[in-house]
Each structure stands twice: as C-alpha cells, then as structure tokens.
Biopython code that builds the backbone (N, CA, C, O; Angstrom):
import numpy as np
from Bio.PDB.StructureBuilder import StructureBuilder

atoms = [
    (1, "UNK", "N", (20.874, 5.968, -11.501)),
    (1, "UNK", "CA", (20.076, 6.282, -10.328)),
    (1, "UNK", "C", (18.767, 6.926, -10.792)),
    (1, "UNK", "O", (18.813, 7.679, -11.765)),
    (2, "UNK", "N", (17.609, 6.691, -10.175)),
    (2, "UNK", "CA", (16.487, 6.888, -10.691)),
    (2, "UNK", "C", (16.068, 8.648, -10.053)),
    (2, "UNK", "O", (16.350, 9.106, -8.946)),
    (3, "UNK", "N", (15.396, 9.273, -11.088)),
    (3, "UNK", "CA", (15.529, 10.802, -10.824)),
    (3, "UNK", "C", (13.760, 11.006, -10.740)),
    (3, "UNK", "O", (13.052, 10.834, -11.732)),
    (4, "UNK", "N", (13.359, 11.294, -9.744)),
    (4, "UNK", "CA", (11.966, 12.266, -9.655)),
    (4, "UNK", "C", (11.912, 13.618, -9.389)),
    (4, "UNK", "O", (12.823, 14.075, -8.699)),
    (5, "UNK", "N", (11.049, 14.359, -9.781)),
    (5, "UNK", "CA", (10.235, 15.760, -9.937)),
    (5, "UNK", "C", (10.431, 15.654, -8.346)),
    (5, "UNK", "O", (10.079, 14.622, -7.776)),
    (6, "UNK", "N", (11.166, 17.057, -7.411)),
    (6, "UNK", "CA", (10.832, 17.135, -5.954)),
    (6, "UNK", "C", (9.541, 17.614, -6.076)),
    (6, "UNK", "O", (8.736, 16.914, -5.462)),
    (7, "UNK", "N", (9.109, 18.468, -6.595)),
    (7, "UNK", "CA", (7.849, 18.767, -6.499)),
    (7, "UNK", "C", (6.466, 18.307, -6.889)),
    (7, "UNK", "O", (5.360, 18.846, -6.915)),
    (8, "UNK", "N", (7.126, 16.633, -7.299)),
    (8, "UNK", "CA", (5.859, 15.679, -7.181)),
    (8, "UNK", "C", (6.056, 14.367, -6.121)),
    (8, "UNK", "O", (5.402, 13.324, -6.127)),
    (9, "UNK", "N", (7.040, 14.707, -5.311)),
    (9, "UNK", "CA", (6.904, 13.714, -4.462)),
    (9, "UNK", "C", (6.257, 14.563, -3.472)),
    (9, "UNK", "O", (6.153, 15.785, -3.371)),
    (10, "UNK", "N", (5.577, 12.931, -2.300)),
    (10, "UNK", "CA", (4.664, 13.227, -1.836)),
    (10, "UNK", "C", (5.086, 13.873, -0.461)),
    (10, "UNK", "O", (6.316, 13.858, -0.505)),
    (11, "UNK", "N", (4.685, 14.451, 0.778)),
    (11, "UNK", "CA", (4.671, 14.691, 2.060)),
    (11, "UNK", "C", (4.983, 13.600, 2.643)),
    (11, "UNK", "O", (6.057, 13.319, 3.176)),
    (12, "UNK", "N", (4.216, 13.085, 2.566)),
    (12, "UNK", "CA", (4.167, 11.359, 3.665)),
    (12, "UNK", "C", (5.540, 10.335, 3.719)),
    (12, "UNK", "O", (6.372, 10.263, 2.815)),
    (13, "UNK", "N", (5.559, 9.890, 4.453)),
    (13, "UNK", "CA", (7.003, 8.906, 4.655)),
    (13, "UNK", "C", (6.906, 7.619, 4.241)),
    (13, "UNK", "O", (7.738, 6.749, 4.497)),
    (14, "UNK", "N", (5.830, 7.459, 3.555)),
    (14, "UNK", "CA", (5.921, 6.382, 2.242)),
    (14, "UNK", "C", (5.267, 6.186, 1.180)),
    (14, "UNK", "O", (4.164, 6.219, 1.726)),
    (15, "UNK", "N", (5.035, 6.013, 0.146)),
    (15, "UNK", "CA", (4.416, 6.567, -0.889)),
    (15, "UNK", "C", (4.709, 5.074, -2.067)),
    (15, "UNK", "O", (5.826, 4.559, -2.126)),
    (16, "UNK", "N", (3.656, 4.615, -2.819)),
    (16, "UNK", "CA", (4.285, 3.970, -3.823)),
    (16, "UNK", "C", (4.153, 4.701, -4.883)),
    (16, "UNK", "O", (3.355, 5.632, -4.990)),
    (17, "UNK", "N", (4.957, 4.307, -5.758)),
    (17, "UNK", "CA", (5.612, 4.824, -7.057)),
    (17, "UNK", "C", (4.913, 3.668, -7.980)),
    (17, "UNK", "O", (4.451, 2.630, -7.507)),
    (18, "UNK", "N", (4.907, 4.039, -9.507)),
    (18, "UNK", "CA", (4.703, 3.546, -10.753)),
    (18, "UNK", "C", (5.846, 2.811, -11.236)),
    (18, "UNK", "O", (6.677, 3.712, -11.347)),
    (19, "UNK", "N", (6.304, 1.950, -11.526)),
    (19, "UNK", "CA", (7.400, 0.986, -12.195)),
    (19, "UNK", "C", (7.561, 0.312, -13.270)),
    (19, "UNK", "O", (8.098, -0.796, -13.237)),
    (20, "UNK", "N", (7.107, 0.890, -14.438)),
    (20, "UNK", "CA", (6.846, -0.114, -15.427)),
    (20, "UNK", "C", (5.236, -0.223, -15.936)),
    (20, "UNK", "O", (4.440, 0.305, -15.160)),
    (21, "UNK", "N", (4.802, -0.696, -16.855)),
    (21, "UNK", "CA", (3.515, -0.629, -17.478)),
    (21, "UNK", "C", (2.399, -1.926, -16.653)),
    (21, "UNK", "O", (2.791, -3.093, -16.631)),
    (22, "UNK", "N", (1.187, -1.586, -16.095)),
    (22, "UNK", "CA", (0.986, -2.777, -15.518)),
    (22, "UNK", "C", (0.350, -3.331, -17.136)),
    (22, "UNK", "O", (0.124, -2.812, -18.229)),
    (23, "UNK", "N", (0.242, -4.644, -16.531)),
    (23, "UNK", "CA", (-0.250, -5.496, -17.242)),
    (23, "UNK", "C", (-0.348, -7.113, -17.154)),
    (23, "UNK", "O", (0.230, -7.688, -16.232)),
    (24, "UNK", "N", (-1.248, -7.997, -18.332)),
    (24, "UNK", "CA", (-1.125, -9.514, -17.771)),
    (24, "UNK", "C", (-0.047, -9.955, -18.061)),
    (24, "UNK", "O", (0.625, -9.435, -18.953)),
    (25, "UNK", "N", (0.533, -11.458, -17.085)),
    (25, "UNK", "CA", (1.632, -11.901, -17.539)),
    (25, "UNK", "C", (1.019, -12.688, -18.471)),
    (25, "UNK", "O", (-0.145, -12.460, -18.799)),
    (26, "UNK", "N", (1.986, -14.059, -19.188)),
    (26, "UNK", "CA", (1.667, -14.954, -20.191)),
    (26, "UNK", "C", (0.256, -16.066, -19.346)),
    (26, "UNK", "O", (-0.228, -16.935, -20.071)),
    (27, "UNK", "N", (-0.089, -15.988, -18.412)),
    (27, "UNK", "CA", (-1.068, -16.848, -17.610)),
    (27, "UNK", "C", (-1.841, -15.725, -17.617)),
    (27, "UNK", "O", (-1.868, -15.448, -16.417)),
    (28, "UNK", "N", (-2.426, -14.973, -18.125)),
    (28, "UNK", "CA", (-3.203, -13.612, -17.740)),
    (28, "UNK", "C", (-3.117, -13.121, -16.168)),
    (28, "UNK", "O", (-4.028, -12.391, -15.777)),
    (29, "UNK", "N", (-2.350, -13.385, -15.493)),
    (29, "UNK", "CA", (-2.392, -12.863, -14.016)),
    (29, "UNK", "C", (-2.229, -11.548, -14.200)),
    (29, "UNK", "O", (-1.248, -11.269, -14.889)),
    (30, "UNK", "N", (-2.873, -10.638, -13.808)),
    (30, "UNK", "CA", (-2.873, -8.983, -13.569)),
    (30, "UNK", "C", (-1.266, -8.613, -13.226)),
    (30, "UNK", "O", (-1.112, -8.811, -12.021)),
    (31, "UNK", "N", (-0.318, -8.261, -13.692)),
    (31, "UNK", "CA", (0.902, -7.523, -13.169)),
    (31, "UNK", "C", (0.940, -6.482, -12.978)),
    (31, "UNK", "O", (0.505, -5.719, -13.840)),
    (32, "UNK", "N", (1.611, -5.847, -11.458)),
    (32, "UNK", "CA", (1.236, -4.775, -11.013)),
    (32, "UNK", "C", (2.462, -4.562, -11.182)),
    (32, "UNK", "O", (3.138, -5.530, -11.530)),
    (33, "UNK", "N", (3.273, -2.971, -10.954)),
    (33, "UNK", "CA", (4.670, -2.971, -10.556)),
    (33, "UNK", "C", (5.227, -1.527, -10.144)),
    (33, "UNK", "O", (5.772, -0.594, -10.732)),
    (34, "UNK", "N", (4.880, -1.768, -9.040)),
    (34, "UNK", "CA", (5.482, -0.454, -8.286)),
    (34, "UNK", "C", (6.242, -0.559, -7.377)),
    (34, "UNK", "O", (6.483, -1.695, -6.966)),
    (35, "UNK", "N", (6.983, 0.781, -6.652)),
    (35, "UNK", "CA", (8.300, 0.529, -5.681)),
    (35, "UNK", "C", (7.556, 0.984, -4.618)),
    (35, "UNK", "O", (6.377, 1.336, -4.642)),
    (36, "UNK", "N", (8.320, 0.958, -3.672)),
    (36, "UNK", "CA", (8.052, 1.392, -2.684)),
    (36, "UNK", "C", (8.705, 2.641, -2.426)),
    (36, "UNK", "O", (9.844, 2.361, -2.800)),
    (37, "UNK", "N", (8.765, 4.253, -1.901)),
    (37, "UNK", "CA", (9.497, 4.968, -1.548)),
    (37, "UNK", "C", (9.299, 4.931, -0.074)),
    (37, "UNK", "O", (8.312, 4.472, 0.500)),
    (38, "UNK", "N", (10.309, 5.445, 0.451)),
    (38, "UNK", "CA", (10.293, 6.082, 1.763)),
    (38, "UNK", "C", (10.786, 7.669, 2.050)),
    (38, "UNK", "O", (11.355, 8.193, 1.092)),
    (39, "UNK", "N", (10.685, 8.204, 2.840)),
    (39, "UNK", "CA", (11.275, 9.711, 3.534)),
    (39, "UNK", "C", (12.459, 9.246, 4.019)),
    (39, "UNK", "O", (12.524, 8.072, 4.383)),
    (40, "UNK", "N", (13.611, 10.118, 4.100)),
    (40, "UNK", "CA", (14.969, 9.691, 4.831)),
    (40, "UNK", "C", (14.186, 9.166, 6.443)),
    (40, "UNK", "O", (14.224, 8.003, 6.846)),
    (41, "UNK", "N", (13.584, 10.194, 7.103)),
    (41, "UNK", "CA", (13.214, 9.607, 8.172)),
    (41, "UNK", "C", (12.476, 8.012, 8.483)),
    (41, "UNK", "O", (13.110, 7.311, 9.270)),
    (42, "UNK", "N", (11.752, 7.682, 8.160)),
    (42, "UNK", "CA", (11.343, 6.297, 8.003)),
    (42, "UNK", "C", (12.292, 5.427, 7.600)),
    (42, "UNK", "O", (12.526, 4.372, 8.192)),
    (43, "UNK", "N", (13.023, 5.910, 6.345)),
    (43, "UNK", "CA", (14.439, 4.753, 6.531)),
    (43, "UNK", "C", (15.449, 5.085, 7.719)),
    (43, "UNK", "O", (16.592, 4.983, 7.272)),
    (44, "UNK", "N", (15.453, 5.341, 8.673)),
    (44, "UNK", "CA", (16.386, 5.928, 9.812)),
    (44, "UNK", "C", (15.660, 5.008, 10.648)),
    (44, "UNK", "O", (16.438, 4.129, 11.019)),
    (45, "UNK", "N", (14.387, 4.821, 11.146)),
    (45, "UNK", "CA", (13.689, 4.565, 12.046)),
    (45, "UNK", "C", (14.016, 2.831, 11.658)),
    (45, "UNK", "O", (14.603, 1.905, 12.217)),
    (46, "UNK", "N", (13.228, 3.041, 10.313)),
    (46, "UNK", "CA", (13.186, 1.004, 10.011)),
    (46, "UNK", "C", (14.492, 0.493, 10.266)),
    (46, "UNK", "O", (14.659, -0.567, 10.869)),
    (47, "UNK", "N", (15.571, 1.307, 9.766)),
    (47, "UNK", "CA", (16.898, 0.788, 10.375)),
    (47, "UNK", "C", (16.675, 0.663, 11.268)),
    (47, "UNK", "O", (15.946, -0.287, 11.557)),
    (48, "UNK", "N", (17.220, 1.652, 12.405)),
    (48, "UNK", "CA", (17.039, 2.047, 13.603)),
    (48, "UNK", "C", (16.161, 0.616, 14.677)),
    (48, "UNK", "O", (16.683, 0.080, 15.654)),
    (49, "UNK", "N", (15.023, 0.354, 14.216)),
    (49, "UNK", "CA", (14.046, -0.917, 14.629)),
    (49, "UNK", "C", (14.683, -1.926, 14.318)),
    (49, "UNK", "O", (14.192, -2.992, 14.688)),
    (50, "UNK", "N", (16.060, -1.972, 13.493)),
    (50, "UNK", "CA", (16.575, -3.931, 13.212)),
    (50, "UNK", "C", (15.408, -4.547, 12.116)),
    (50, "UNK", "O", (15.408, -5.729, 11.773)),
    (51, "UNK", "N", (14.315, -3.434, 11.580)),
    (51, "UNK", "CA", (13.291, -4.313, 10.777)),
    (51, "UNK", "C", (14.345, -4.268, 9.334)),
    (51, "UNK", "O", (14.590, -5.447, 9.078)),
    (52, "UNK", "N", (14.851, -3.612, 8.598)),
    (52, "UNK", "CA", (15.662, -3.522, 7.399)),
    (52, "UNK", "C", (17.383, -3.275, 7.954)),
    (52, "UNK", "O", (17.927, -2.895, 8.991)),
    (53, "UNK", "N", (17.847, -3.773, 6.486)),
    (53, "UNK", "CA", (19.670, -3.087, 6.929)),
    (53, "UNK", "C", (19.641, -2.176, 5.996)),
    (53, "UNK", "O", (18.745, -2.285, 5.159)),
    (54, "UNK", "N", (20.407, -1.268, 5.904)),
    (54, "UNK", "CA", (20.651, -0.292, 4.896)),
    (54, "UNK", "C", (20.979, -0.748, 3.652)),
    (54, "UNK", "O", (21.431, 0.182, 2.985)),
    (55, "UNK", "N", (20.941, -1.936, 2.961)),
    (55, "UNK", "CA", (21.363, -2.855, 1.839)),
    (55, "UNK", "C", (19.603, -3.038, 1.407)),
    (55, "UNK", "O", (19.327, -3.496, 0.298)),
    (56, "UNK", "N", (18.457, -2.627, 2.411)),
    (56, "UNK", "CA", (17.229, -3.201, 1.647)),
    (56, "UNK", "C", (17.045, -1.693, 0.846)),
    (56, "UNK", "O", (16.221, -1.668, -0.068)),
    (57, "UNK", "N", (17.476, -0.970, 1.034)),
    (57, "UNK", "CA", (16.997, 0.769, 0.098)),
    (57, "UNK", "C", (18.256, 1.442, -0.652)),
    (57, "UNK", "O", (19.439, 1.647, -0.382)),
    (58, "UNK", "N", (17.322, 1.695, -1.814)),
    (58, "UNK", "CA", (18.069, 2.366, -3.040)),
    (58, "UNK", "C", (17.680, 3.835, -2.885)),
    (58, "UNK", "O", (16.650, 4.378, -2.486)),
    (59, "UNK", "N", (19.077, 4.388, -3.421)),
    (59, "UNK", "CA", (18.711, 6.039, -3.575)),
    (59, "UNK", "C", (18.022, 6.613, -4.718)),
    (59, "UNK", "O", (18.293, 6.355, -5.890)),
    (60, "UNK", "N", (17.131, 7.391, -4.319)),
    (60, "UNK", "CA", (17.057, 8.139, -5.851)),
    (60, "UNK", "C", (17.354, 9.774, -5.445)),
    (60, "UNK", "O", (17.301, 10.386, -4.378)),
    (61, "UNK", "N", (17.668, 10.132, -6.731)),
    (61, "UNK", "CA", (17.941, 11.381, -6.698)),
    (61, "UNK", "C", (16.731, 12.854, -6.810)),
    (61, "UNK", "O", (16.088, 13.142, -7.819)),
    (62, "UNK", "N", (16.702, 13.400, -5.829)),
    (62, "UNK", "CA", (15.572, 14.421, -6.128)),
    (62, "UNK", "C", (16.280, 16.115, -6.475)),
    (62, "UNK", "O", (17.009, 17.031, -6.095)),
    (63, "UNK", "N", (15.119, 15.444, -7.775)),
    (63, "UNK", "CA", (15.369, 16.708, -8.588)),
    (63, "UNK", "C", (14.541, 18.258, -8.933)),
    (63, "UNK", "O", (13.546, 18.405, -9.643)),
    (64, "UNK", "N", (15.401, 19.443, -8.091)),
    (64, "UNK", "CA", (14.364, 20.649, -8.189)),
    (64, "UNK", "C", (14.460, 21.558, -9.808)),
    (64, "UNK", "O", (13.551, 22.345, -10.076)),
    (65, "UNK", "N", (15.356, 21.400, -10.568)),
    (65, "UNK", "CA", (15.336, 22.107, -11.464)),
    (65, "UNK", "C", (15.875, 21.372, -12.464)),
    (65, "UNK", "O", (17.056, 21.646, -12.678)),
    (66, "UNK", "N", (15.223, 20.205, -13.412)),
    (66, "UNK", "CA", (15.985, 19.801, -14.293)),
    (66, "UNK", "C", (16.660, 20.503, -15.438)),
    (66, "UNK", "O", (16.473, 21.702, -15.645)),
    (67, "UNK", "N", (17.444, 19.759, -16.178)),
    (67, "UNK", "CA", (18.421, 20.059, -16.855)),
    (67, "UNK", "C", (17.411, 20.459, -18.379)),
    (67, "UNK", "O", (16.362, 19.905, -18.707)),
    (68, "UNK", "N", (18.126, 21.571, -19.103)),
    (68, "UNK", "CA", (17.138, 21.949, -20.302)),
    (68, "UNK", "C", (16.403, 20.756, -21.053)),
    (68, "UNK", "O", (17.341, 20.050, -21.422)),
    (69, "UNK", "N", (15.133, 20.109, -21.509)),
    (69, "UNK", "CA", (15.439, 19.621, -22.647)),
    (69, "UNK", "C", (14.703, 18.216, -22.089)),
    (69, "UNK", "O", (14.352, 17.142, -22.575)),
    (70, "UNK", "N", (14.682, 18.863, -20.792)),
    (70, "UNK", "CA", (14.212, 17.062, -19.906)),
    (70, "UNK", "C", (12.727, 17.184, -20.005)),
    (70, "UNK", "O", (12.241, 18.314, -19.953)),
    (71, "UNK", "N", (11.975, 16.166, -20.140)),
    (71, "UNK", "CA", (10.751, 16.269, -20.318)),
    (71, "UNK", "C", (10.167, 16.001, -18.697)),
    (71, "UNK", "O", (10.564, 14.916, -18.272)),
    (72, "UNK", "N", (9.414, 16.676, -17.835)),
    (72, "UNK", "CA", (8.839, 15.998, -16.752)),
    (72, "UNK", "C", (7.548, 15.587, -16.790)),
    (72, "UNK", "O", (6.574, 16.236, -17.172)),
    (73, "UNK", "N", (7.603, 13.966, -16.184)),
    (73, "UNK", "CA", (6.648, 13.038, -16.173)),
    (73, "UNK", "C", (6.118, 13.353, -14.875)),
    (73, "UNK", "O", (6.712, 12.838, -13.927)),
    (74, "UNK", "N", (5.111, 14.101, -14.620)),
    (74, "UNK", "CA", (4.032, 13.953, -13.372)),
    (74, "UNK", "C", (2.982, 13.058, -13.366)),
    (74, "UNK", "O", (1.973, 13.190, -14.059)),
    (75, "UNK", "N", (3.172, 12.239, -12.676)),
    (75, "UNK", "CA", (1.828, 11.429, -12.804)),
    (75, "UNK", "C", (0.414, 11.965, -11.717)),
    (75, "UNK", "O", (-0.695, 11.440, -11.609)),
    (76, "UNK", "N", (1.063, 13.377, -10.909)),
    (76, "UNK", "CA", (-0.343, 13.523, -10.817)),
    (76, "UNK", "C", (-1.430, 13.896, -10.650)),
    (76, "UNK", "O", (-2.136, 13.991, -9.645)),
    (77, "UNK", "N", (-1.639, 14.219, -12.164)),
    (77, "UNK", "CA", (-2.754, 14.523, -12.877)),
    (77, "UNK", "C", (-3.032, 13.185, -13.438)),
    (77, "UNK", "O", (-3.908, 13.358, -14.286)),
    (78, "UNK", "N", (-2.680, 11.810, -13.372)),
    (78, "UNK", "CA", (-3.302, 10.587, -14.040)),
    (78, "UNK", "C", (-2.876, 9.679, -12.468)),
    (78, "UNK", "O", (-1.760, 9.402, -12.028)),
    (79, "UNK", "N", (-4.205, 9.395, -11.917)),
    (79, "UNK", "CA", (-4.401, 8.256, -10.796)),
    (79, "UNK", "C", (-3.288, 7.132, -10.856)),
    (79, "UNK", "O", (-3.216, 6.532, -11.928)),
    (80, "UNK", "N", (-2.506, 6.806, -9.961)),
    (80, "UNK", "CA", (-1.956, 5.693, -9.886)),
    (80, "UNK", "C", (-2.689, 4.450, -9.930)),
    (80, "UNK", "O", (-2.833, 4.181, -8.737)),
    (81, "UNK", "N", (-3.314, 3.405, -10.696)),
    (81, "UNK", "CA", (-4.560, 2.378, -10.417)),
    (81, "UNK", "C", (-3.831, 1.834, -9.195)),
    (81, "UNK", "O", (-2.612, 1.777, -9.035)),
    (82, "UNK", "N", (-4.910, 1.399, -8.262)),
    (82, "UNK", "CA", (-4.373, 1.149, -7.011)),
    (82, "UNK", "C", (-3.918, -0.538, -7.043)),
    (82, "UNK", "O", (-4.429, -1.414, -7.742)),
    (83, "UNK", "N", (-2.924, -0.665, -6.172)),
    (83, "UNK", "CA", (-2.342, -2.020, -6.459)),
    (83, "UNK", "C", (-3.217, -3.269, -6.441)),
    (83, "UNK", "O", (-2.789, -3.831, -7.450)),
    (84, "UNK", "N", (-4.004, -3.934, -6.035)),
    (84, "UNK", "CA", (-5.041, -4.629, -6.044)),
    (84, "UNK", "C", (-7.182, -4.042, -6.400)),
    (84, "UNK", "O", (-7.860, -3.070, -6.067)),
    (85, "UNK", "N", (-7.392, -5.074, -7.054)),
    (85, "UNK", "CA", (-8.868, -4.748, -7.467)),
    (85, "UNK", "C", (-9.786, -5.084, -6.142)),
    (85, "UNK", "O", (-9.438, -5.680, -5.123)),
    (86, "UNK", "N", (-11.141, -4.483, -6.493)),
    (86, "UNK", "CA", (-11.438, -4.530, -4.738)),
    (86, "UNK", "C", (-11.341, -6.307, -4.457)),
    (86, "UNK", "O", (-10.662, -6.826, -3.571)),
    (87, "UNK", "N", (-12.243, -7.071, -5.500)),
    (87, "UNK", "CA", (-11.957, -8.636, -5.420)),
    (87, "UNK", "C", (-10.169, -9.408, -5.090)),
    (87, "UNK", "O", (-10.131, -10.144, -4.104)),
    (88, "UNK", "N", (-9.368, -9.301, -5.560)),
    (88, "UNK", "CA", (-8.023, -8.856, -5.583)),
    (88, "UNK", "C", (-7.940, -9.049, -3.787)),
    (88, "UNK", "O", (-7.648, -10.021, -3.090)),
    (89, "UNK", "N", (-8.290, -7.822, -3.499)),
    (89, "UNK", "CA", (-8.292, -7.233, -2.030)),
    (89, "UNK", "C", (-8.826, -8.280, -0.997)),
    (89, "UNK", "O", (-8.316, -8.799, -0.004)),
    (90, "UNK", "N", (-10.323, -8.421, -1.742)),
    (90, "UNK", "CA", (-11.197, -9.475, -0.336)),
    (90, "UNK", "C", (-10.475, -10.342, -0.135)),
    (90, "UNK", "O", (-9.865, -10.511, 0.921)),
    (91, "UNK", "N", (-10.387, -11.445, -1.680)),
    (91, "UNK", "CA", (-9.639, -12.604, -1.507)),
    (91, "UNK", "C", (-7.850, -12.784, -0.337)),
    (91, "UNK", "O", (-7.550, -13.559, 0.571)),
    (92, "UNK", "N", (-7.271, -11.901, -0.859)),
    (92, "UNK", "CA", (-6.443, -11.787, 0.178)),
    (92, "UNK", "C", (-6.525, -11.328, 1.453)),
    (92, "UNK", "O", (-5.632, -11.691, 2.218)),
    (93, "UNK", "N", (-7.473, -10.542, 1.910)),
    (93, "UNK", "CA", (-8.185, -10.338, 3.682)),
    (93, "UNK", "C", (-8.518, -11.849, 3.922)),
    (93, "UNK", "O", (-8.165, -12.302, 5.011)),
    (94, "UNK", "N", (-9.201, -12.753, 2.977)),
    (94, "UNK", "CA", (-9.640, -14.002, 3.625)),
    (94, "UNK", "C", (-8.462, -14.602, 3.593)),
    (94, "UNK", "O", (-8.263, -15.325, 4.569)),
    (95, "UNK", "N", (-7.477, -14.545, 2.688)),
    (95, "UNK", "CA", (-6.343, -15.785, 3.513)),
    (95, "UNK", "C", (-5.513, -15.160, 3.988)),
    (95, "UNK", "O", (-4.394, -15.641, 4.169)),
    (96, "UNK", "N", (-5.856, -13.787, 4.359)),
    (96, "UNK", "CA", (-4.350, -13.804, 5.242)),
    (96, "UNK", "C", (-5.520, -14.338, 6.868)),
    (96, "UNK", "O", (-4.912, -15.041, 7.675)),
    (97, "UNK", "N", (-6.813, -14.051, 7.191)),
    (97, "UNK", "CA", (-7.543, -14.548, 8.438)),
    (97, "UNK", "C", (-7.375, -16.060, 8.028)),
    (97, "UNK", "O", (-7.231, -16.662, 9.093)),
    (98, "UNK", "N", (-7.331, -16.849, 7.108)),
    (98, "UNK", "CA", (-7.023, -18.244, 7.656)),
    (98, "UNK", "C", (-5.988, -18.808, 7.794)),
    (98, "UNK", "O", (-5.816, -19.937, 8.253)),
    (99, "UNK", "N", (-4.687, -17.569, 7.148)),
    (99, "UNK", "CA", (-3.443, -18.003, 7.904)),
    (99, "UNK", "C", (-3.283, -17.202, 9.382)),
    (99, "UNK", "O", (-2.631, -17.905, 10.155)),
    (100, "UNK", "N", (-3.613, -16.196, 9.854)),
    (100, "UNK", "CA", (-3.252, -15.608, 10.871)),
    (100, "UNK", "C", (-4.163, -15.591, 12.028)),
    (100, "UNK", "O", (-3.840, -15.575, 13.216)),
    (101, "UNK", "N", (-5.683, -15.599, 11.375)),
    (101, "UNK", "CA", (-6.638, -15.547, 12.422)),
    (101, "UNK", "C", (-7.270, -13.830, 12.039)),
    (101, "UNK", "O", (-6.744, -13.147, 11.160)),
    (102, "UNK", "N", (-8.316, -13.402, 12.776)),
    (102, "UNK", "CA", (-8.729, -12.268, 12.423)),
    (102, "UNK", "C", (-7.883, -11.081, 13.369)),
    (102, "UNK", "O", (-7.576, -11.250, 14.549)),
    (103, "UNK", "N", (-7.566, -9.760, 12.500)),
    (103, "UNK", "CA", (-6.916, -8.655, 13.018)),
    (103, "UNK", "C", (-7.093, -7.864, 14.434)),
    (103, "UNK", "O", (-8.251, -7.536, 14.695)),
    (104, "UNK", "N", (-6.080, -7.517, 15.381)),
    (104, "UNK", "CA", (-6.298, -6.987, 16.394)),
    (104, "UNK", "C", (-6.995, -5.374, 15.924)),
    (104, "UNK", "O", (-6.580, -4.662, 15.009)),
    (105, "UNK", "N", (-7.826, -5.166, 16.589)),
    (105, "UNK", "CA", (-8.474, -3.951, 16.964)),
    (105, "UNK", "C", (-8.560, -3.285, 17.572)),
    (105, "UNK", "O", (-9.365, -2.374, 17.379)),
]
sb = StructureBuilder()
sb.init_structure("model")
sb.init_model(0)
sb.init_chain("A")
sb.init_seg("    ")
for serial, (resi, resn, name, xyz) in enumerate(atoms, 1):
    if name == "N":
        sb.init_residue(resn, " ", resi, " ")
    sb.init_atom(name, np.array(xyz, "f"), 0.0, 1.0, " ", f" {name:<3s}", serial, name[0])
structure = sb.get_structure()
C-alpha cells in the first residue's frame, strides 16, 4: 500500500500525485505519470453520484510519524511539471471543440 507524508498532502479534495519518472516513450512521445488522489469525501460523493464504484479507488496509507530510518520524500519544495505543455494543452482544447463543439459558459 502506497504511504505519503500527512503533512504533505494537500487540503483540496483532489490533488495529482507524481508516479514514476516522466519521460519519452520509444516513439519520443512525452510520458507523463501521475495518480490521481482524492479526500475520503469526494470519494463518498463520486460514489454516492453512480459516477465510480468503490473498485475504481485504491487506499493509501497516511502517514503522521514515520518509522525511524525512513527517509521523507516531499516534493514540495520541487514543482510537480504540470501534466501537459502549454502546446500539449491547445492542441487538445481544439479537438476536444471538434469532437464536442465549444464549452458551456
């Protein structure tokens, strides 16, 4: 079960996490790889809405006082790079408007 610092998780009721080193795959495509967290509350609700079953979320364990000897990884003091580049970004605003049409406002 995967263990984080309580006192580096965030306030907010969803937050992504770091997963692995980004980098290119063998096609140079940019690989990103992060999780998603949630707050118990937000997983209560998304249940709750029929949008997830309790089979789409994993636990992790939050940890206030680790065990001697454990090294803690805070990431933050080093920026998470954000999941897409701003180009990255546009390109996908334009096809998700020519699959969906442009966003309600």
């Amino acid at each position: 079960m995967p263990r984080y610092w309580a006192q580096a998780l965030p306030e907010a009721d969803f937050a992504y996490l770091p997963f692995g080193e980004d980098g290119p795959n063998r096609e140079g495509k940019m690989m990103r790889f992060r999780r998603l967290a949630v707050s118990r509350r937000a997983r209560v609700a998304l249940i709750a809405a029929r949008l997830f079953t309790a089979k789409a979320f994993l636990p992790f364990r939050s940890v206030v006082k680790p065990e001697p000897g454990v090294e803690i990884l805070d990431s933050r003091h080093e920026p998470i790079a954000p999941m897409y580049t701003p180009q990255e970004l546009a390109a996908l605003r334009t096809r998700e408007r020519e699959l969906f049409g442009a966003p309600a406002r």
